[in-house]
FIKOLZA-1660 file (N, C-alpha, C; in steps of 0.1 Angstrom, whole numbers, plus 5000, padded with zeros to 4 digits):
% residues 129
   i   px   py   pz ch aa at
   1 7185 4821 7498  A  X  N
   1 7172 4815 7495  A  X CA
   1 7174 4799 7496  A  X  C
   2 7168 4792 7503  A  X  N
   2 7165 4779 7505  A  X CA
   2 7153 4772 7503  A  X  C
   3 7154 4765 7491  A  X  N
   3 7138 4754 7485  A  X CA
   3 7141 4742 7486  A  X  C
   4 7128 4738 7502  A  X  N
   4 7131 4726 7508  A  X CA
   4 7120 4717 7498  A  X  C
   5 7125 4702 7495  A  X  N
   5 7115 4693 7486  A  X CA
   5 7116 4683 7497  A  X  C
   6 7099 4676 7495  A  X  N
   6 7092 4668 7501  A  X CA
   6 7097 4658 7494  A  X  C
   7 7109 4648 7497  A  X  N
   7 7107 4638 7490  A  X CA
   7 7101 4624 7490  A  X  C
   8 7094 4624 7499  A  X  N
   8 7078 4614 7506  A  X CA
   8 7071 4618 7500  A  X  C
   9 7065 4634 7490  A  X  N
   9 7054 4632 7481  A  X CA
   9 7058 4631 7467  A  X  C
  10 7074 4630 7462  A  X  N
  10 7076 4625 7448  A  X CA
  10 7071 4610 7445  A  X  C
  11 7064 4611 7431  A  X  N
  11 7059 4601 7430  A  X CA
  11 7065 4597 7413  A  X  C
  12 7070 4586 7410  A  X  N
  12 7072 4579 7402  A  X CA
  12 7064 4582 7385  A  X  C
  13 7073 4592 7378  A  X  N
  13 7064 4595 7361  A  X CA
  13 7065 4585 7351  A  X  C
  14 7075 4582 7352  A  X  N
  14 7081 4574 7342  A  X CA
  14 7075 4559 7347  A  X  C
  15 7071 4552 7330  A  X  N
  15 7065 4538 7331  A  X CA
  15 7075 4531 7335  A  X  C
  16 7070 4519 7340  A  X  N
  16 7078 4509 7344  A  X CA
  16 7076 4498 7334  A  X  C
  17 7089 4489 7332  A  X  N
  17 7092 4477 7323  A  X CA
  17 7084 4483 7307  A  X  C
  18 7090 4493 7301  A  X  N
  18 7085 4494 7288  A  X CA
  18 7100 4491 7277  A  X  C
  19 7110 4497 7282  A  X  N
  19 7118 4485 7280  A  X CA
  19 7120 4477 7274  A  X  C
  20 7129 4472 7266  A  X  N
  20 7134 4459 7261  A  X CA
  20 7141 4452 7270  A  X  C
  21 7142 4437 7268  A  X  N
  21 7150 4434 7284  A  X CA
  21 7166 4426 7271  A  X  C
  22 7161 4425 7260  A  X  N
  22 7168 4417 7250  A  X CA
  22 7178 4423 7244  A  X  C
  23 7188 4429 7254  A  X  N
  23 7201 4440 7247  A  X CA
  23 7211 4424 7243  A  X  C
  24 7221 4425 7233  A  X  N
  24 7232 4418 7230  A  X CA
  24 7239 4429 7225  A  X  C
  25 7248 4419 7221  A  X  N
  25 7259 4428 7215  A  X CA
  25 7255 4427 7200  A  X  C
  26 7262 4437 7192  A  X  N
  26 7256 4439 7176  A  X CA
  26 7270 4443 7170  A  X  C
  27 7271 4444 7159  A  X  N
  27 7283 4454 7148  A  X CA
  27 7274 4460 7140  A  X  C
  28 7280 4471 7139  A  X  N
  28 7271 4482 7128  A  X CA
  28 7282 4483 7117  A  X  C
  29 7278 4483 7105  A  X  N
  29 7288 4490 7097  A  X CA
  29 7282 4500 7090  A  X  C
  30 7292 4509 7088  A  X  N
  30 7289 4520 7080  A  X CA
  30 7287 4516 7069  A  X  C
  31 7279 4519 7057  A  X  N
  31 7280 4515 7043  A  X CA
  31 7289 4525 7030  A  X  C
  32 7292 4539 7038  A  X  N
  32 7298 4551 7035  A  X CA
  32 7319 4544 7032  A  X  C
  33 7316 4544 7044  A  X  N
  33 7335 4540 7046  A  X CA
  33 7339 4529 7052  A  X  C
  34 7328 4516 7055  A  X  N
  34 7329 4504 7059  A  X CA
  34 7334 4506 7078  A  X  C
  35 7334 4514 7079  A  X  N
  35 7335 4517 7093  A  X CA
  35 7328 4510 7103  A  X  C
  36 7334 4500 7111  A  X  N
  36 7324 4489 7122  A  X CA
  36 7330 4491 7133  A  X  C
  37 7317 4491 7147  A  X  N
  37 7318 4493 7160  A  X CA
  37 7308 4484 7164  A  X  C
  38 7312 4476 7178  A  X  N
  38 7308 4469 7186  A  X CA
  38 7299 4474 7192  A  X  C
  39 7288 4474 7198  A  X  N
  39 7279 4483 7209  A  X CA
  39 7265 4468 7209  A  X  C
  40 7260 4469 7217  A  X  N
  40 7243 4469 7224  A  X CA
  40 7234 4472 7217  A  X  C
  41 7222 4461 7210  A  X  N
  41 7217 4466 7206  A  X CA
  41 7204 4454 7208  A  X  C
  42 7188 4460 7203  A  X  N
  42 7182 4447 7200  A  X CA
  42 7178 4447 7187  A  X  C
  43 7183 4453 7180  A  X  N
  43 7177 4454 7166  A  X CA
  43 7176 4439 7159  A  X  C
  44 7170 4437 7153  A  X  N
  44 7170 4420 7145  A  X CA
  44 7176 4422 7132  A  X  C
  45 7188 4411 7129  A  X  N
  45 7190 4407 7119  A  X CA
  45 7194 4396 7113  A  X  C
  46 7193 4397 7102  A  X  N
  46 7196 4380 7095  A  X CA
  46 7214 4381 7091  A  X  C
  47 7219 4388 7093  A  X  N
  47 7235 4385 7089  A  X CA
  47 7245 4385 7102  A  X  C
  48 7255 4377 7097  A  X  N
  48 7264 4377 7108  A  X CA
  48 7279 4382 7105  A  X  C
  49 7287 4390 7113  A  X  N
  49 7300 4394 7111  A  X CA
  49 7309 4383 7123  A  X  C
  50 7323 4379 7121  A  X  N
  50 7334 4375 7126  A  X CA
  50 7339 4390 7135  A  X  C
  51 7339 4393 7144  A  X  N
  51 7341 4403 7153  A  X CA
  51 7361 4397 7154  A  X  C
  52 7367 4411 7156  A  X  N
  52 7383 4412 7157  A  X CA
  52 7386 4401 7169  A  X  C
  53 7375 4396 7179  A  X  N
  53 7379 4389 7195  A  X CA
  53 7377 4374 7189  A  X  C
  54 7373 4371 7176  A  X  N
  54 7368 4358 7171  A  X CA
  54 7351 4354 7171  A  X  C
  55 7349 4362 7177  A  X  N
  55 7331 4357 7177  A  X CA
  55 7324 4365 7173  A  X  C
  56 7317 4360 7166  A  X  N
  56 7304 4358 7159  A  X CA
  56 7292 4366 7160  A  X  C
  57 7290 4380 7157  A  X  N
  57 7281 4390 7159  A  X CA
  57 7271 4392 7151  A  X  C
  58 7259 4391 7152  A  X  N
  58 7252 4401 7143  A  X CA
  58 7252 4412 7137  A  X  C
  59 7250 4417 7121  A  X  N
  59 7257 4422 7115  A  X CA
  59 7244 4436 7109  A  X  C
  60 7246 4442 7114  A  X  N
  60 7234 4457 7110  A  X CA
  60 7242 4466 7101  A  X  C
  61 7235 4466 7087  A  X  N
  61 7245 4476 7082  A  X CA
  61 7235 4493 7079  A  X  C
  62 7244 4503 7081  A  X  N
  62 7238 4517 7081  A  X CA
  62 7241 4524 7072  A  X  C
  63 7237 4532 7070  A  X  N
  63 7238 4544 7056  A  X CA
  63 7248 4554 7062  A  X  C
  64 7251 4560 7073  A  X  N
  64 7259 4568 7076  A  X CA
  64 7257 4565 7092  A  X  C
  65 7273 4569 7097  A  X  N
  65 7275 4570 7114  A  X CA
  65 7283 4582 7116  A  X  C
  66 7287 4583 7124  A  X  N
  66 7295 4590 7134  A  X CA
  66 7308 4597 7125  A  X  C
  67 7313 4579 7118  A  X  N
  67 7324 4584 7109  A  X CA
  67 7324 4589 7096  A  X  C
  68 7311 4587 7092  A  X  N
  68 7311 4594 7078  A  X CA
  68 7297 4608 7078  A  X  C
  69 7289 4610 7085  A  X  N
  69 7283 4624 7085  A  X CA
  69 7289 4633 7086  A  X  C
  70 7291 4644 7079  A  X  N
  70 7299 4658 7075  A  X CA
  70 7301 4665 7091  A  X  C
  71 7285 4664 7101  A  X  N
  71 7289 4671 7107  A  X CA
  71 7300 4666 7118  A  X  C
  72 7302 4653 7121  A  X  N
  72 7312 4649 7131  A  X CA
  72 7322 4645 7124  A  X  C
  73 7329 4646 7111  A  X  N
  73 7340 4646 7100  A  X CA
  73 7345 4665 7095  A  X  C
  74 7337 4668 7095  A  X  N
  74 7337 4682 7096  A  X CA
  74 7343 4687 7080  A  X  C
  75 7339 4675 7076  A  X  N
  75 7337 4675 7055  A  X CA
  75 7323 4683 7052  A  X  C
  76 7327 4689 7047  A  X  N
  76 7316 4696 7033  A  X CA
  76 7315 4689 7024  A  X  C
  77 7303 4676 7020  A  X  N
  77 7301 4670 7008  A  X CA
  77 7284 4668 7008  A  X  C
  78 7282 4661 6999  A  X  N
  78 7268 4654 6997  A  X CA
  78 7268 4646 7001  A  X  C
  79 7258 4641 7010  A  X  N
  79 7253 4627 7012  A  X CA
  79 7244 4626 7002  A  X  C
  80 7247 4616 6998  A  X  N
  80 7238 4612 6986  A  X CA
  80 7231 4595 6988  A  X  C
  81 7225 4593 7000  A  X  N
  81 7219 4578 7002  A  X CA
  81 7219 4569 6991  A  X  C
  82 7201 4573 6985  A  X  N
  82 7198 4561 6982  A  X CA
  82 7202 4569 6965  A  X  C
  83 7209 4574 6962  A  X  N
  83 7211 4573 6944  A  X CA
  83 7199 4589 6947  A  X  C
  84 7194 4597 6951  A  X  N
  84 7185 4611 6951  A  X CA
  84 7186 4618 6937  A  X  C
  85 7200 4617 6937  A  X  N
  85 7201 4627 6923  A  X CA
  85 7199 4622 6906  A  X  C
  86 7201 4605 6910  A  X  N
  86 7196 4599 6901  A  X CA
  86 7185 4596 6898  A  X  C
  87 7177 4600 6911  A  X  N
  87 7164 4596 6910  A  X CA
  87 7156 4610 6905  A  X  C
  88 7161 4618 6908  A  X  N
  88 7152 4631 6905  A  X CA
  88 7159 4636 6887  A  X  C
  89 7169 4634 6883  A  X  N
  89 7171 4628 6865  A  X CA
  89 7166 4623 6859  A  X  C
  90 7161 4606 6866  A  X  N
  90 7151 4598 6859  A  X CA
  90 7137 4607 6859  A  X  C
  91 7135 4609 6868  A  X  N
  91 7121 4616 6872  A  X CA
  91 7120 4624 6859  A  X  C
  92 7131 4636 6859  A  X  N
  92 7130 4644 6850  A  X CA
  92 7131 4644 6834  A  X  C
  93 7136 4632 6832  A  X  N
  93 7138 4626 6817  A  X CA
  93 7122 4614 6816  A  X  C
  94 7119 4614 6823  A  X  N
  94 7103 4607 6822  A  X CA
  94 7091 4614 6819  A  X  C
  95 7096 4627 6830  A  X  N
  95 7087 4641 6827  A  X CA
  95 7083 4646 6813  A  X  C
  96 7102 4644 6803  A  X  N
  96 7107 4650 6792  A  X CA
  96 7098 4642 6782  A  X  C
  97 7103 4630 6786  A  X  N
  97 7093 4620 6774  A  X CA
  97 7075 4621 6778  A  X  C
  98 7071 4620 6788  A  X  N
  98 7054 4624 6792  A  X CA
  98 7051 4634 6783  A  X  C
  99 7060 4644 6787  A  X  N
  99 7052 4655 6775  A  X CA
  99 7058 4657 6758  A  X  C
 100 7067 4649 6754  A  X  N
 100 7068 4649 6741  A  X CA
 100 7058 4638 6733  A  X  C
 101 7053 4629 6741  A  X  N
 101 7040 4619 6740  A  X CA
 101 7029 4629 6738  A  X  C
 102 7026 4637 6748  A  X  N
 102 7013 4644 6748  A  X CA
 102 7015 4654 6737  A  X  C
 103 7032 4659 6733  A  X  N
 103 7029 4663 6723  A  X CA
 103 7024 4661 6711  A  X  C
 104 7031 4646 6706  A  X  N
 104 7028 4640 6697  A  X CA
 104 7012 4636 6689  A  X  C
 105 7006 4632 6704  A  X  N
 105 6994 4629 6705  A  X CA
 105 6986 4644 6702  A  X  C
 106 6990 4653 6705  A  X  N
 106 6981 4665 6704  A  X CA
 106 6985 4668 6686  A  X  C
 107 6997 4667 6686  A  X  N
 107 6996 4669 6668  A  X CA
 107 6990 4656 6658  A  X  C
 108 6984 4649 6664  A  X  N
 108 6984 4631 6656  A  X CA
 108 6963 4640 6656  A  X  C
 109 6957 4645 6666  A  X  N
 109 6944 4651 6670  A  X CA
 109 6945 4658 6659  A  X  C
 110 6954 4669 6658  A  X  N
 110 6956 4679 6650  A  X CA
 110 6948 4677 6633  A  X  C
 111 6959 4670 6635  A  X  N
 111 6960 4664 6621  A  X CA
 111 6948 4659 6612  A  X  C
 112 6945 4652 6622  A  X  N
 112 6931 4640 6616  A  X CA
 112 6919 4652 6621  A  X  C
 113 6916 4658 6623  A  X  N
 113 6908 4671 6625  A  X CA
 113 6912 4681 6611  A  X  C
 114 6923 4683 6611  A  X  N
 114 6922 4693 6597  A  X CA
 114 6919 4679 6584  A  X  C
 115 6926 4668 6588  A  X  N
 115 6915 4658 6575  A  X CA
 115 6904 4659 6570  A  X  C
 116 6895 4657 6582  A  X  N
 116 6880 4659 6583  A  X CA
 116 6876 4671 6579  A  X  C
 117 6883 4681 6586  A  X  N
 117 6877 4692 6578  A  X CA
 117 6879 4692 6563  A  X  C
 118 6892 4689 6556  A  X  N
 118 6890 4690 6545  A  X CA
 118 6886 4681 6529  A  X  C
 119 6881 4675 6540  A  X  N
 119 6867 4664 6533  A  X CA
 119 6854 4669 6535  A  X  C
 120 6853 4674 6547  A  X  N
 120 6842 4681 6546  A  X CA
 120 6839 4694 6535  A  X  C
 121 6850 4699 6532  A  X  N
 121 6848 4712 6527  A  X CA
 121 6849 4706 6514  A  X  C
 122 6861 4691 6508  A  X  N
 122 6853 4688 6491  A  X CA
 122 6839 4685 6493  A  X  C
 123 6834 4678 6505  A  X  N
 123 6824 4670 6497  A  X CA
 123 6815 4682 6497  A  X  C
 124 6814 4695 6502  A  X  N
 124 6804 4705 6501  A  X CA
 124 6807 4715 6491  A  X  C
 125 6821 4709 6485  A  X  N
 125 6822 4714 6465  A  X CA
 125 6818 4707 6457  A  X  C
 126 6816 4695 6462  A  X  N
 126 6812 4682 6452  A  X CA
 126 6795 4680 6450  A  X  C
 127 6792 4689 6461  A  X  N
 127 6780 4686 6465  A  X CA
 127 6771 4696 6456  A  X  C
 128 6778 4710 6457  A  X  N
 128 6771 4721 6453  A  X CA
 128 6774 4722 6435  A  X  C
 129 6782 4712 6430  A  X  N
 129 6787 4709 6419  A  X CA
 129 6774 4704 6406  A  X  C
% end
């Protein structure tokens, strides 16, 4: 079987110049295991690293790369970014206090309601007195 293509009627899909034209060189460091590599980038930043050749690179730092995600380390651990587990603790010790408040508040109701009533009920002995 032979499938001949017209290549006089392919016509061009992909946009033209969408692109960045502004590649440099960058350092990424890992924030996990301080792990830094050289590569191309345009990302913007305000910090600079001393690169091993002596010059002067812009300095991108990451949460995890290459060298520290489990699956290309082939570690079984947590990634744990931004603090997650301490944040869902706090959450849950805020939760704890929210509703010992509402408890509080629901017995403080309580309370000043059985007052009332039992003012109401002298003054309707005092009354019938």
């Amino acid at each position: 079987m032979t499938i001949l293509v017209k290549t006089d009627t392919i016509h061009r899909i992909m946009k033209k110049d969408i692109h960045p034209k502004s590649y440099r060189p960058v350092v990424f460091e890992d924030l996990n295991n301080g792990f830094k590599f050289l590569t191309r980038s345009t990302v913007a930043t305000e910090e600079t690293i001393k690169w091993e050749d002596g010059n002067e690179y812009p300095l991108v730092k990451v949460h995890i790369t290459s060298a520290s995600h489990p699956f290309f380390t082939g570690e079984e651990r947590i990634v744990d970014i931004e603090g997650r587990v301490d944040k869902f603790k706090a959450r849950a010790e805020a939760a704890a206090k929210a509703r010992e408040a509402r408890m509080n508040a629901a017995k403080k109701v309580q309370a000043r309601h059985a007052r009332k009533t039992e003012k109401a009920e002298a003054k309707k002995t005092t009354d019938k007195a």
